[in-house]
VOZASE-424013 format. One line per 8 residues: number of its first residue (from 0); their letters; for each residue x, y, z of C-alpha. Coordinates in pm, 1 decimal, padded with zeros to 6 digits, m for minus. Example, Ala and Ser with C-alpha at 12.3 -4.5 7.8 and 13.67 -1.06 7.14 Angstrom:
% VOZASE-424013
0) AS) 01230.0:m00450.0:00780.0 | 01367.0:m00106.0:00714.0
This chain:
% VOZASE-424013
0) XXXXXXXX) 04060.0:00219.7:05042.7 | 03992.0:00499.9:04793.5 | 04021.2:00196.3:04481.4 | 03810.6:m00023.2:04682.2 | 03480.6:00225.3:04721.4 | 03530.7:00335.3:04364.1 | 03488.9:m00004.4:04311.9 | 03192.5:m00090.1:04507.1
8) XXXXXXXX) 03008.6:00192.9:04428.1 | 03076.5:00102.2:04043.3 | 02914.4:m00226.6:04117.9 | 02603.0:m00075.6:04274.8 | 02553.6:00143.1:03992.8 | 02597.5:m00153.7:03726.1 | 02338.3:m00301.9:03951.0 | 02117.5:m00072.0:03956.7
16) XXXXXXXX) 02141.7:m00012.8:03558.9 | 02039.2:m00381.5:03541.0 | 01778.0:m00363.9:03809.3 | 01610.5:m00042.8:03584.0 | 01675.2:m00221.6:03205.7 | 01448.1:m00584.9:03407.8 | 01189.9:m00346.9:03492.6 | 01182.5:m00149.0:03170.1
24) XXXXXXXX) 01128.5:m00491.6:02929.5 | 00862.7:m00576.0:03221.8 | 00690.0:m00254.4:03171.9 | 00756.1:m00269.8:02763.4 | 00601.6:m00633.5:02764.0 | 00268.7:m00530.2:02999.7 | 00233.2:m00285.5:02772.0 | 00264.7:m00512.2:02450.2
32) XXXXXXXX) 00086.6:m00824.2:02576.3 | m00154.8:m00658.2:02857.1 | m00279.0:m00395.5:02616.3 | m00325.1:m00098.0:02817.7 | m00114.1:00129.7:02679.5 | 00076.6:00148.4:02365.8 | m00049.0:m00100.3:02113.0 | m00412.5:m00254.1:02246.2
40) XXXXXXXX) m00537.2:m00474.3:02004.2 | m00933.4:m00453.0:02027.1 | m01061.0:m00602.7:01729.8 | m00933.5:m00839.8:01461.4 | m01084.7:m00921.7:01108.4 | m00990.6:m01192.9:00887.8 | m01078.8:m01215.7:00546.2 | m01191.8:m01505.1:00306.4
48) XXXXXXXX) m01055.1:m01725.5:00588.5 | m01297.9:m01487.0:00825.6 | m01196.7:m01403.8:01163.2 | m01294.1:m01099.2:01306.0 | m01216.4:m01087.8:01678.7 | m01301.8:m00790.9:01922.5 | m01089.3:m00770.3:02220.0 | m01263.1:m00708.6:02635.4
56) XXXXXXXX) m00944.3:m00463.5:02772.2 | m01119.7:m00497.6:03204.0 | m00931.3:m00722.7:03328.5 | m00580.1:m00648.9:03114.1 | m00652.5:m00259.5:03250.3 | m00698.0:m00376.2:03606.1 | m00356.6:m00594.4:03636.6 | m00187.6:m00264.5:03466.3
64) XXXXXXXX) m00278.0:m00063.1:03718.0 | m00139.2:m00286.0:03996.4 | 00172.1:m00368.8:03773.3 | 00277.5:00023.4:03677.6 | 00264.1:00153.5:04054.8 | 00629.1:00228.3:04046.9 | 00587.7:00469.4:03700.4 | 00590.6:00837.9:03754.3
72) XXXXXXXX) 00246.1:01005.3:03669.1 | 00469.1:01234.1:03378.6 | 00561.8:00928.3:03226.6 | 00195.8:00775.6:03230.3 | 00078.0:01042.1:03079.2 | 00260.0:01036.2:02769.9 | 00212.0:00631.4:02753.2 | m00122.6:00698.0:02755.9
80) XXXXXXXX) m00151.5:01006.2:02511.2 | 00001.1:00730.1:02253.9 | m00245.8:00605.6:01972.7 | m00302.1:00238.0:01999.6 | m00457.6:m00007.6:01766.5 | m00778.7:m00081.2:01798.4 | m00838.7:m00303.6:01515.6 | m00647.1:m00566.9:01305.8
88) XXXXXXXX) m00817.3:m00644.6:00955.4 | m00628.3:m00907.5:00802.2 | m00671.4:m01030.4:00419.4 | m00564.7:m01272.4:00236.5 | m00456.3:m01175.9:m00143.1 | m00680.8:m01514.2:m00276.4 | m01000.9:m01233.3:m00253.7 | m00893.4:m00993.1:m00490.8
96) XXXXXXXX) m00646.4:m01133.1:m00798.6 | m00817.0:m00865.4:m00993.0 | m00599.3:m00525.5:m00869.9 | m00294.0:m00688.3:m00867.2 | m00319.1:m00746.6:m01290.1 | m00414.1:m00396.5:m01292.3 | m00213.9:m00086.9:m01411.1 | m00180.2:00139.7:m01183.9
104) XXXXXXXX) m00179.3:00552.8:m01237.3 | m00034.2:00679.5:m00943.5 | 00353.3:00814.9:m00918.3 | 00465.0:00556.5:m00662.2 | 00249.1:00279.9:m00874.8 | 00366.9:00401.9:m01196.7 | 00700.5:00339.3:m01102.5 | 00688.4:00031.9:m00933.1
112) XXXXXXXX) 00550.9:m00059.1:m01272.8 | 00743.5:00110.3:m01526.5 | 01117.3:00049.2:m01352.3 | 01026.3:m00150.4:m00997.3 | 01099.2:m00061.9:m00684.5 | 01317.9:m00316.1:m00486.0 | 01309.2:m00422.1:m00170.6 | 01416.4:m00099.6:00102.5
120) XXXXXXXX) 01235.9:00157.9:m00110.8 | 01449.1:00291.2:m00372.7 | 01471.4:00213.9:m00738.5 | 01766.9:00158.7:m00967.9 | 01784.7:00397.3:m01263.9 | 02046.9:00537.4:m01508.8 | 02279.2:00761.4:m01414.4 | 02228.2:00967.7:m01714.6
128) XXXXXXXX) 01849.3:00986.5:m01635.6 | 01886.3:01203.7:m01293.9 | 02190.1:01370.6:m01397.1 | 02187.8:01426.8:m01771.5 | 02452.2:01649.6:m01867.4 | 02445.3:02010.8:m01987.4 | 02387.7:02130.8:m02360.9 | 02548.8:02337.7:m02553.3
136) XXXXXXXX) 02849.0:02302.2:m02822.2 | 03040.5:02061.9:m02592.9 | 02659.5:01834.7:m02568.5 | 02650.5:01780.3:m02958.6 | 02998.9:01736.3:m02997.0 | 02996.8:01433.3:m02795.8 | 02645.3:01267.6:m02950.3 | 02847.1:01340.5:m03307.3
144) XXXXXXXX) 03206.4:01168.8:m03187.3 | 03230.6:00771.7:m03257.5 | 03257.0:00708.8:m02904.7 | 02871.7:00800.9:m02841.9 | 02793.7:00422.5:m02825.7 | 03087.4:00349.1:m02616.9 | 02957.7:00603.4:m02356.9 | 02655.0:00494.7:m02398.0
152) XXXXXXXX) 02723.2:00120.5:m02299.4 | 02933.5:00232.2:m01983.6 | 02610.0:00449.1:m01872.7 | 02580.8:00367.4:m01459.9 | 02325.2:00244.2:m01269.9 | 02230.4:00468.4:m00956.1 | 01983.8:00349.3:m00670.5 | 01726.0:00703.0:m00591.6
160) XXXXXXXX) 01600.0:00635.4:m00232.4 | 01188.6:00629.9:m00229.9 | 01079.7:00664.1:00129.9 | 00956.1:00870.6:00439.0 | 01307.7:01026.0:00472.0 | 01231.3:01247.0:00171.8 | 00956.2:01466.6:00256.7 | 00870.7:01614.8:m00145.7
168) XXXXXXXX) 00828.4:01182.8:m00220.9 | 00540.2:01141.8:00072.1 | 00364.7:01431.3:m00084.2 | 00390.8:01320.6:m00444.6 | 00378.7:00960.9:m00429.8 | m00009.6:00932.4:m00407.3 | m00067.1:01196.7:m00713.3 | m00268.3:01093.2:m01045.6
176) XXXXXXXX) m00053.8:01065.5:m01344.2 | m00250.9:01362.2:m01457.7 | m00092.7:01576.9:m01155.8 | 00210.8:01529.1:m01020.5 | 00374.4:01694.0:m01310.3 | 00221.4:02024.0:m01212.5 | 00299.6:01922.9:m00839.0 | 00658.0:01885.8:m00882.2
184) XXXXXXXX) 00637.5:02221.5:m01133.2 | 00477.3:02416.0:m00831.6 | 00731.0:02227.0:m00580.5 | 01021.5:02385.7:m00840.0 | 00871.1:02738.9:m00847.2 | 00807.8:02748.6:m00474.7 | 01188.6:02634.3:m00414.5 | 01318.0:02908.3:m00622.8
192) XXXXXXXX) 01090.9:03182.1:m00477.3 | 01227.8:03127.4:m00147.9 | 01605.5:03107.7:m00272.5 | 01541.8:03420.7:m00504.3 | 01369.6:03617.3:m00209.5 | 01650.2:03579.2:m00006.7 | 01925.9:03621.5:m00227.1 | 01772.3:03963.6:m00361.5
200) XXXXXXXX) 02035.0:04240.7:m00333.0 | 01783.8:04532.7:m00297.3 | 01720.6:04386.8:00017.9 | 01948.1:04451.9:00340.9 | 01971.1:04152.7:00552.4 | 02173.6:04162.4:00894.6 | 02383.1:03877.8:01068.4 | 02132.7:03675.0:01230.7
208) XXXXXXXX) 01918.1:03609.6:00879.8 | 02268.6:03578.5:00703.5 | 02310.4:03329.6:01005.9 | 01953.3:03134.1:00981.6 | 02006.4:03113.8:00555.9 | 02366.2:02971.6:00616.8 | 02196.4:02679.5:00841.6 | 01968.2:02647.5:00583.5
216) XXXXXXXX) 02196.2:02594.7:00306.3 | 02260.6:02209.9:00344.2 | 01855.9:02158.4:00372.1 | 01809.2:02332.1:00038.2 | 02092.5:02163.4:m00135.0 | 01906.0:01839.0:00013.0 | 01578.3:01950.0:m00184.3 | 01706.6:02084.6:m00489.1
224) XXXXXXXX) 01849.8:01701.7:m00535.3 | 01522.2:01532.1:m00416.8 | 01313.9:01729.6:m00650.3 | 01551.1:01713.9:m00943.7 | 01565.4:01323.0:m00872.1 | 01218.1:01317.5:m00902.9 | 01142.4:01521.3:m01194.7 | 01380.5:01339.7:m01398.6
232) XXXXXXXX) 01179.9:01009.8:m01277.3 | 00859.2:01172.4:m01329.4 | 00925.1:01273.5:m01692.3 | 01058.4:00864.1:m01754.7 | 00751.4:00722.0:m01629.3 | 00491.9:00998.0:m01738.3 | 00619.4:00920.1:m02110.7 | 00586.4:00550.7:m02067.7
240) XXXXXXXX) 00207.2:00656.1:m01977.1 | 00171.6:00873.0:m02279.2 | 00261.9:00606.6:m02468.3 | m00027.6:00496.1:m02741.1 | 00051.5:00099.9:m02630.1 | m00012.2:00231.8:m02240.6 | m00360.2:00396.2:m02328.4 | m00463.1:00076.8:m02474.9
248) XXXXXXXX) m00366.2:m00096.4:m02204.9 | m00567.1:00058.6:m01983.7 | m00879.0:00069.3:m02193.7 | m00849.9:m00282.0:m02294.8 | m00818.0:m00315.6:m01827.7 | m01105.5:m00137.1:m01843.6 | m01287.4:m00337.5:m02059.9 | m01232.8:m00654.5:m01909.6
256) XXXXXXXX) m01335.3:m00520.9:m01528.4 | m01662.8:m00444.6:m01742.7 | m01671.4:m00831.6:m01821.6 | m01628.7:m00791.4:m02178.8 | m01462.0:m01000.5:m02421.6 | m01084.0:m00901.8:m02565.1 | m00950.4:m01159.5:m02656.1 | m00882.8:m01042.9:m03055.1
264) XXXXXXXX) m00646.1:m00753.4:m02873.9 | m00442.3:m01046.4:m02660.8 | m00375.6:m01250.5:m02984.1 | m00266.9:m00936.0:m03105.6 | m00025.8:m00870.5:m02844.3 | 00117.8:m01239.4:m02899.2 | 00174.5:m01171.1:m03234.6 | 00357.9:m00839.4:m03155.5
272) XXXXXXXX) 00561.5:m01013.6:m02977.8 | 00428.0:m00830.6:m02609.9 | 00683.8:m00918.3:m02302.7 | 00524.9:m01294.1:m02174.3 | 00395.5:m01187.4:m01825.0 | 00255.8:m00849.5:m01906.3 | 00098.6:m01059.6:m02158.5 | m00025.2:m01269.7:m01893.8
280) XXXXXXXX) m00146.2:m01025.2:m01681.1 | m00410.3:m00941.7:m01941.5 | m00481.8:m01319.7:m02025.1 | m00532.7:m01353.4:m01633.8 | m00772.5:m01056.2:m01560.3 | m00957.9:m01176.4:m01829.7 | m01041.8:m01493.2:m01712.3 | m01090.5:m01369.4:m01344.0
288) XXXXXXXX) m01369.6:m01112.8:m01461.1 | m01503.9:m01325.8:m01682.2 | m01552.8:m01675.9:m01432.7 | m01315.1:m01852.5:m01705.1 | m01210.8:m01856.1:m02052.1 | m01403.5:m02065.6:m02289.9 | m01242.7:m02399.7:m02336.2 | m01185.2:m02384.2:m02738.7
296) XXXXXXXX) m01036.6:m02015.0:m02703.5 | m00792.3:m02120.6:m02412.7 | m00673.9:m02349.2:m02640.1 | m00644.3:m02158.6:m02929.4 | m00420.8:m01882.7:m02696.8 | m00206.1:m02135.1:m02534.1 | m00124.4:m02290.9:m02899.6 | 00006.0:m01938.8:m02945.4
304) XXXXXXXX) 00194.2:m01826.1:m02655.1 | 00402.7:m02184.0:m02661.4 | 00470.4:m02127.2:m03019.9 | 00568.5:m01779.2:m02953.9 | 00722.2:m01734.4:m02594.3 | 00840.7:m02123.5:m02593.6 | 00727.5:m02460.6:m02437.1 | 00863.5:m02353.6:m02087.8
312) XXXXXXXX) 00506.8:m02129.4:m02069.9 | 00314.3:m02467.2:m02064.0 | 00428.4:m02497.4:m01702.7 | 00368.8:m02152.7:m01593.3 | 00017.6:m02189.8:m01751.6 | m00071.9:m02445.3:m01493.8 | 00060.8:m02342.1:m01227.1 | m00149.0:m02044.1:m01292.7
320) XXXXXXXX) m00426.0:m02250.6:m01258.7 | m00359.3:m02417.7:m01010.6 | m00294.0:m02080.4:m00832.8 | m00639.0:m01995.4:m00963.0 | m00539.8:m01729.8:m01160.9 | m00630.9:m01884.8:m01507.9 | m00967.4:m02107.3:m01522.1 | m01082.6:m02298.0:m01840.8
328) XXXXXXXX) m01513.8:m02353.0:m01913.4 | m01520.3:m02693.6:m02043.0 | m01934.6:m02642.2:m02000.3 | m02176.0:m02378.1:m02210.2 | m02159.5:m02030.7:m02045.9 | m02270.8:m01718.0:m02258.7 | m02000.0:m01432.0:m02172.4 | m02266.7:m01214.9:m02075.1
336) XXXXXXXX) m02414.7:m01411.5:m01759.0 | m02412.7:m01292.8:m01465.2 | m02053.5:m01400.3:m01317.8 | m01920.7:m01390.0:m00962.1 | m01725.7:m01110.6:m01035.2 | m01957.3:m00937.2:m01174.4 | m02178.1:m00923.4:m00843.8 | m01904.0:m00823.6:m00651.1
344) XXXXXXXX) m01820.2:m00541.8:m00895.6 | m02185.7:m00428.0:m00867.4 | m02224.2:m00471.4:m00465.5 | m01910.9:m00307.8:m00378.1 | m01921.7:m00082.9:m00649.4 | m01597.4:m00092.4:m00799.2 | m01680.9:00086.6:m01077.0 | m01666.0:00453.6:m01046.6
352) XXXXXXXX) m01711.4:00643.5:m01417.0 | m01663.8:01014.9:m01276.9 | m01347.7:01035.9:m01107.9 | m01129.9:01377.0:m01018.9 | m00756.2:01286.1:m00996.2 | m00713.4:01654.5:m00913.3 | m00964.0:01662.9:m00614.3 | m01032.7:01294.5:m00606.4
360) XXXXXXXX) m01336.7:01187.3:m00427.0 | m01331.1:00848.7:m00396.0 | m01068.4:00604.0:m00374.0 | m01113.1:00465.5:m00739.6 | m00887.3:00748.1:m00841.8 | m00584.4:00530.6:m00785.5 | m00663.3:00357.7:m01165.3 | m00902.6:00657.3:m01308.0
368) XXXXXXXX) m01234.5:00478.5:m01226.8 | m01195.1:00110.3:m01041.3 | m01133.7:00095.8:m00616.1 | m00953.4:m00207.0:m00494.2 | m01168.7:m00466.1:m00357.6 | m00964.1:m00521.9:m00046.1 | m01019.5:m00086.2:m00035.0 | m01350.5:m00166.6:m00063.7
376) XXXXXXXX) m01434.2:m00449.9:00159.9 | m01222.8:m00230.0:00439.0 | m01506.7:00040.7:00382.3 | m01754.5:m00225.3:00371.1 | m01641.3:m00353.4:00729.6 | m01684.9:00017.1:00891.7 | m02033.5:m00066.5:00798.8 | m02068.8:m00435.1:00952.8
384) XXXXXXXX) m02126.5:m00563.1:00579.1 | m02434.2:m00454.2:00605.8 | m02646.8:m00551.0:00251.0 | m02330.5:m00764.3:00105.9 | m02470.6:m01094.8:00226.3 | m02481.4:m01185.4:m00172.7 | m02167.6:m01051.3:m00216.9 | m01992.6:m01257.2:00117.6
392) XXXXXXXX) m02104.4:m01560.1:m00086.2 | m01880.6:m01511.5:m00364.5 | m01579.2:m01471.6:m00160.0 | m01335.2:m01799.1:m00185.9 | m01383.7:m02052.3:00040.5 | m01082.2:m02185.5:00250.0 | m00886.0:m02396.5:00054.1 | m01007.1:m02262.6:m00262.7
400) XXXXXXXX) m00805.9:m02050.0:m00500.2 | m00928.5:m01757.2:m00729.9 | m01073.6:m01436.9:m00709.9 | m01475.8:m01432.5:m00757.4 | m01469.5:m01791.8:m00753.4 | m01768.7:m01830.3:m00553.9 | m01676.2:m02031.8:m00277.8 | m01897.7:m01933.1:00002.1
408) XXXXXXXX) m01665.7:m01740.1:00199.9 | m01710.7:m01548.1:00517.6 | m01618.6:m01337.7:00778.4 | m01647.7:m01412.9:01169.2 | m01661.1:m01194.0:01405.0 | m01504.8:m01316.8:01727.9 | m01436.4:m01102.3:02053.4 | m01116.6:m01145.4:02232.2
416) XXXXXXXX) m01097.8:m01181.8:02603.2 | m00835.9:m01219.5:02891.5 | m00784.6:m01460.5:02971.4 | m00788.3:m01590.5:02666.7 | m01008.2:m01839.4:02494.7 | m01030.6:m02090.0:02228.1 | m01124.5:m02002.3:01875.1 | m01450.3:m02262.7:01880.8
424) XXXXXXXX) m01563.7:m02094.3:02200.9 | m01576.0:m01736.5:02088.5 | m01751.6:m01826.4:01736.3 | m02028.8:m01921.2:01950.7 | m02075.2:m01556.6:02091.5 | m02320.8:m01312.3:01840.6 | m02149.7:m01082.9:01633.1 | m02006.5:m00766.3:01755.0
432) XXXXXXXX) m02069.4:m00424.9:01698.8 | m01940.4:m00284.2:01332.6 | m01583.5:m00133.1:01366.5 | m01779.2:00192.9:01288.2 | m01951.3:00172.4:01595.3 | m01639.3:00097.2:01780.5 | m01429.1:00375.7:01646.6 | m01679.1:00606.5:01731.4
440) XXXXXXXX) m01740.1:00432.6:02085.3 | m01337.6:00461.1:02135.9 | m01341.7:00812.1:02045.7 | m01578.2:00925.1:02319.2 | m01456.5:00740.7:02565.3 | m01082.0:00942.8:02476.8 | m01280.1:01249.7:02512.7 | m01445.6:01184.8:02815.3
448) XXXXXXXX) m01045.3:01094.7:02930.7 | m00938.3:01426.9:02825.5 | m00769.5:01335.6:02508.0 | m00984.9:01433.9:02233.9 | m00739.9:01682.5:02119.9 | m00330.1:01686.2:02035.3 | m00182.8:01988.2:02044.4 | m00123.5:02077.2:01686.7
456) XXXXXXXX) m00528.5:02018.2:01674.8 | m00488.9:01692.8:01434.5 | m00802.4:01522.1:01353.6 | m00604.6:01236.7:01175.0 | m00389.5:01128.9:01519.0 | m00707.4:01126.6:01694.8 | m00875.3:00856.1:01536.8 | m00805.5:00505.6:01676.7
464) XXXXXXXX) m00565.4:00295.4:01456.9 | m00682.1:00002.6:01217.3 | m00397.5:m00189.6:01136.3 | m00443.8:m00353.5:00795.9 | m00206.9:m00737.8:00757.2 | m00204.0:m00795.2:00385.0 | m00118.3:m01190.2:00332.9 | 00062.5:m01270.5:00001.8
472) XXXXXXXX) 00119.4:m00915.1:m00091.3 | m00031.9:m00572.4:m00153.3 | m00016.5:m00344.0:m00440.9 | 00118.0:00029.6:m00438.9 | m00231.4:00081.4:m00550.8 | m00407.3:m00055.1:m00261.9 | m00157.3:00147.1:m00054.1 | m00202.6:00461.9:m00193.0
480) XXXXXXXX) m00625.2:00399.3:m00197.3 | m00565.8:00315.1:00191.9 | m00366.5:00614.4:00225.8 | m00690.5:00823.8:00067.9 | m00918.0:00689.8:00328.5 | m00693.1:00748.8:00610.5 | m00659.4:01120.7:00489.3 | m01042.3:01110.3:00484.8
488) XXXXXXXX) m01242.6:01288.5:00793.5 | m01512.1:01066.2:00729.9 | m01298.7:00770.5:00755.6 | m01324.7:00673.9:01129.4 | m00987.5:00508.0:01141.4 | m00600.7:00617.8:01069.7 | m00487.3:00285.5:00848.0 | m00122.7:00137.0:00920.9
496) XXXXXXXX) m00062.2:m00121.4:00676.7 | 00175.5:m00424.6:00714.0 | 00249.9:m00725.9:00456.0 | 00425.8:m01040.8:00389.0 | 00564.1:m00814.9:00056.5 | 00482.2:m00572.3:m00193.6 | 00360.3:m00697.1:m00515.6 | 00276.3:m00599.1:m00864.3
504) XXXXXXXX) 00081.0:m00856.0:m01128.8 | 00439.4:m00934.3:m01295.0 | 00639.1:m01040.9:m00931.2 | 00337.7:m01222.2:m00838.1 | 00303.8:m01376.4:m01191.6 | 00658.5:m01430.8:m01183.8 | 00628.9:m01600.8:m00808.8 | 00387.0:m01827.0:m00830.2
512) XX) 00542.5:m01994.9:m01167.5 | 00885.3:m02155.5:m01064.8
């Protein structure tokens, strides 16, 4: 008797455990799909292809309310206290080709660029490079023994982990080159202070601080390696930047956003014998800013780079154009006429000569002067695009290829409703309200609901969530610009970012000619 109600009453609580885990995915998916609680998604844009869609919550609200009976009024509350996202701005990487050739001057971007970070955030260095042995006597008798290039050949590769899990890498990785030396110098200083305070023997300490810096021991050791890590990465990349080739670089970038002709300085590079798709990133930003490269010239540079690289670059030339990445001007055009580019450049305003990478400003800090256009066309659609009508123009059209191309893109605006409805029948609604209006619309209405504040008093978790769907990649530079403007108060959104991958001009170079 005694095994057979042990029994029964281990069925009825299996049972029940199933009975709770059926309601808990039909209370997770209400949630999802109802959009109520958790993630609501309000209001979707879609660039170059150009949907923009607002979603009406009524009726989704009302079946939540009659679905969620049997949830206690605890757990409500903290459903509700949740940010969800309001809006979903999704762009495709065919309306800015321009960033992606770009170099970009911030730590994450640097290294991305200088060594490349792989796939799962962390980046593959030498082992000699984050733990360099000690000097001394014993040092310089090893660099003067025969075996020094032995040693040198067996030198191990280690993988340094760059994500959220370090704390000192969330704070760093959106500094200027000019600053995150000093950053990590302060971070060093500030991490001794503390060590050295406590480890001061004019100073009696009892058990329970002995106690709390014993806890604290494995945390610090956990620092001490993240910041060493990083200041040994910092000094590789910061002396790839000081480099006199990298300063050219970036002026000759510079030029070219300006529209200007460079093309002396890339058959320079060729005959320097310059890595083939750095190379190419250059040849490509030039003929994106300047609508094309003049038919003789492309000729002349394509002579070169099959003579010098090999014949195998006459494929990835066209499939660079055919990607839209590389155009040729078989008709007349005077290289200082007024370009596609060049009235995007001056409606968005990419250009931004006085920037502070110590107090930056703006988000053009990211490359010492130039926003991203996606950056900007986010700012643009706080505004409803108001004044860019000339500038919407230039956009690709679907089906088209190229940055600046000219294609007569847009953007539609199209409000989402439940039930839902076909995409033909809600372009045939007006426009919307601007997602500036909206935010600040959302953000009375969770005042008036009693959840204008958090208890830590953060402005940034207050704001209504933009969720921002890259499509064929995204830069570390875009991210760290999108970053800025979450950070910013006036900013009426806090930005989550998703994408099909991370890019940089060479792995998007590198993908699109097979």
């Amino acid at each position: 008797d005694r095994m057979m109600t042990l029994r029964l009453e281990e069925e009825r609580i299996l049972e029940q455990a199933e009975d709770e885990e059926e309601e808990g995915e039909d209370n997770e998916g209400n949630m999802m799909v109802d959009s109520s609680d958790g993630m609501d998604l309000d209001r979707v844009v879609n660039a170059a292809d150009g949907v923009e869609i607002t979603t009406n919550n009524d009726s989704g609200m009302d079946r939540n309310q009659d679905k969620q009976h049997n949830i206690s009024e605890g757990a409500n509350d903290n459903v509700t206290k949740q940010p969800s996202i309001q809006a979903l701005l999704v762009i495709d990487r065919k309306i800015d080709l321009v960033t992606p050739m770009l170099t970009p001057l911030t730590y994450e971007g640097l290294i991305d660029d200088v060594l490349q970070i792989q796939v799962g955030g962390c980046v593959a260095v030498k082992k000699s490079i984050v733990e360099p042995d000690d000097g001394g006597e014993d040092q310089q008798q090893k660099h003067s023994s025969p075996m020094r290039s032995a040693s040198e050949h067996h030198d191990p590769t280690v993988l340094v982990s760059l994500n959220d899990a370090d704390p000192l890498y969330t704070e760093v990785r959106d500094k200027h080159v000019e600053t995150f030396g000093s950053f990590l110098q302060n971070q060093a200083k500030a991490l001794k202070e503390s060590h050295s305070q406590f480890t001061d023997r004019q100073t009696a300490r009892d058990l329970t601080e002995i106690h709390q810096f014993v806890k604290q021991i494995p945390v610090f050791t956990r620092n001490l390696r993240s910041l060493t890590n990083h200041i040994h990465v910092a000094e590789l990349v910061k002396s790839a930047a000081e480099a006199t080739s990298f300063r050219q670089r970036w002026q000759t970038e510079r030029s070219m956003l300006e529209s200007e002709p460079c093309y002396e300085y890339l058959e320079d590079l060729i005959a320097s014998g310059e890595p083939p798709y750095r190379w190419l990133r250059l040849f490509c930003l030039q003929s994106l800013t300047s609508n094309g490269i003049k038919a003789a010239r492309y000729d002349s540079l394509r002579r070169e780079v099959v003579q010098t690289y090999g014949y195998e670059f006459l494929m990835v030339l066209s499939d660079l154009e055919k990607a839209g990445f590389l155009r040729k001007r078989e008709t007349f055009f005077m290289d200082s006429m007024q370009t596609p580019y060049s009235t995007l450049r001056k409606s968005l305003g990419l250009i931004v000569p006085d920037v502070d990478p110590s107090n930056p400003e703006d988000a053009a800090y990211v490359s010492s002067g130039y926003a991203p256009m996606t950056v900007r066309w986010v700012q643009a659609a706080m505004r409803g695009y108001a004044g860019l009508d000339e500038a919407i123009r230039e956009l690709p059209a679907t089906g088209g290829a190229g940055s600046g191309g000219g294609g007569g893109g847009r953007w539609v605006d199209v409000e989402q409703r439940c039930p839902p409805e076909s995409l033909a029948e809600a372009l045939k609604r007006k426009r919307g309200p601007s997602l500036g209006t909206l935010a600040k619309k959302w953000v009375e209405e969770s005042k008036v609901g009693g959840h204008d504040s958090d208890k830590d008093g953060s402005t940034i978790q207050n704001k209504p969530v933009l969720l921002v769907y890259f499509v064929g990649g995204v830069t570390f530079m875009e991210l760290a610009a999108l970053r800025f403007l979450s950070r910013r108060p006036s900013f009426p959104y806090s930005v989550v970012c998703c994408t099909t991958e991370i890019v940089n001009g060479g792995t998007l170079l590198r993908s699109l000619s097979c």
